[in-house]
N, C-alpha and C positions, 0 to 999 in steps of 0.2 A: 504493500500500500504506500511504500516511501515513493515510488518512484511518481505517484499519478499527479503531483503537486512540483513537478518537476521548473518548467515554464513562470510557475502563477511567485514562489518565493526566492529565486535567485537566479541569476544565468543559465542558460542553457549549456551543458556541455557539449564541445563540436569531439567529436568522434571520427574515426580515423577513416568508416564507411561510409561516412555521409560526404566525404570532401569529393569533389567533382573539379575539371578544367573549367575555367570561363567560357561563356557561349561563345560560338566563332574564334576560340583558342585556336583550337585543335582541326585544322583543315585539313580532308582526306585528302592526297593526292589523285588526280586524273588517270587511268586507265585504258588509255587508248585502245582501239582495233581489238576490243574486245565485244562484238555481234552489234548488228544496226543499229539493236535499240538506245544504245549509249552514245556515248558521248565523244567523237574520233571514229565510228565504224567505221567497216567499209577498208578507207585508205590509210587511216589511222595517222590523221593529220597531215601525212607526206604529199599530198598532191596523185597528179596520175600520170604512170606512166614515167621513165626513167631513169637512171642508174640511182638517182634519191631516191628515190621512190622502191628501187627494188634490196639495196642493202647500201653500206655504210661507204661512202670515198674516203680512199687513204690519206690519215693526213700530208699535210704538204703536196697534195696531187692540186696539179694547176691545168687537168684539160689538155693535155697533151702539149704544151709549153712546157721547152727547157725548165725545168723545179729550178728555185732559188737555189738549193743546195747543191746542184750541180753545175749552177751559171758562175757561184764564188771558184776562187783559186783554193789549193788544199793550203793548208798549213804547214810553214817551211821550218826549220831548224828543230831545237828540242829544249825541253827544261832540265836542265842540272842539278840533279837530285843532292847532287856533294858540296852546291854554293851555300855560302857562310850571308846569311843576311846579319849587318850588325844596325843596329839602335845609336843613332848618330846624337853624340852634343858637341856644339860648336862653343869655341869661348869664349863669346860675348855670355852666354848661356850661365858659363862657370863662375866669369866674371861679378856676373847678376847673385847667384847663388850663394858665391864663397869670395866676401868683397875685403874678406883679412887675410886671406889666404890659407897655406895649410897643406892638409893630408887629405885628397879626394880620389877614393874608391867606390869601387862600383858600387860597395852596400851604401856609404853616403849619397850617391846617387841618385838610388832608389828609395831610400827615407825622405829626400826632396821631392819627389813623383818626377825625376827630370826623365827615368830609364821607369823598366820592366825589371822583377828581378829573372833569375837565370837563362838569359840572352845576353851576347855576346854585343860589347861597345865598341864604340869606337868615336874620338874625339877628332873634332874637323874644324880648322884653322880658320873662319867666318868669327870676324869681331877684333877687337884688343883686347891684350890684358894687361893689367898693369904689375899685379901682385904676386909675388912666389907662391907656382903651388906646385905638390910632388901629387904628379897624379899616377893611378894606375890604374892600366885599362887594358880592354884586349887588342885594339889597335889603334894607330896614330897618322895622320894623313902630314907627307913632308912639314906642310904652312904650319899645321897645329905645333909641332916640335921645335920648328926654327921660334916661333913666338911665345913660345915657352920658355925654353932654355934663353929667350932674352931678356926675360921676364926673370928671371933668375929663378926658377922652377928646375923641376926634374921630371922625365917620363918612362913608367916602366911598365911593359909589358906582361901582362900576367898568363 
């Protein structure tokens, strides 16, 4: 008898059976070329008559014209599976960074966000410097070393 006063003294409880999608949520999809009385019979939307009409064109088929992918040239040379890409700073860069000078290594580097850490550097000669700094890094382009070393800096190879 508890339950028949359910509505009349407190909330209704919503239940897990009673929940339903919103009207017009839930749209059936279309079913084409399935007998006259629906909806596509017949040709089932394709028109009549024709390779559409009869199964699927390959993609990239253009109609009996040259395909684009045979009109291009093929692709010349190769990629180098054994090239070393480094992560370039230049030392206007360093300059900015490390303006007392010092000891800059790749983990300072990377505590600055200037690099990645375990990728290979390499510092590139774009900028001045004014200040000694002993850097060390995976590699050195000629400019960067000469502007170094006049800077009264050192450069070593790691």
């Amino acid at each position: 008898m508890a339950d028949t006063n359910e509505g009349q003294n407190g909330p209704d409880i919503v239940k897990l059976h009673d929940l339903r999608p919103a009207a017009g949520s839930k749209k059936t999809k279309l079913r084409y070329g399935r007998g006259e009385g629906g909806k596509g019979g017949k040709t089932a939307t394709r028109g009549t008559k024709g390779t559409k009409a009869r199964y699927q064109v390959p993609a990239g088929f253009e109609g009996g014209q040259l395909p684009l992918h045979m009109r291009l040239p093929k692709l010349r040379g190769f990629k180098n599976p054994f090239r070393t890409e480094y992560q370039v700073v230049n030392l206007d860069k360093l300059a900015q960074h490390f303006p007392n000078g010092g000891e800059v290594t790749v983990d300072s580097l990377v505590e600055r966000g200037l690099v990645r850490k375990n990728q290979p550097v390499k510092i590139l000669g774009t900028g001045e410097i004014s200040v000694a700094l002993n850097i060390t890094a995976d590699a050195f382009s000629k400019s960067a070393v000469e502007k170094i070393n006049a800077a009264g800096g050192s450069t070593t190879a790691r």
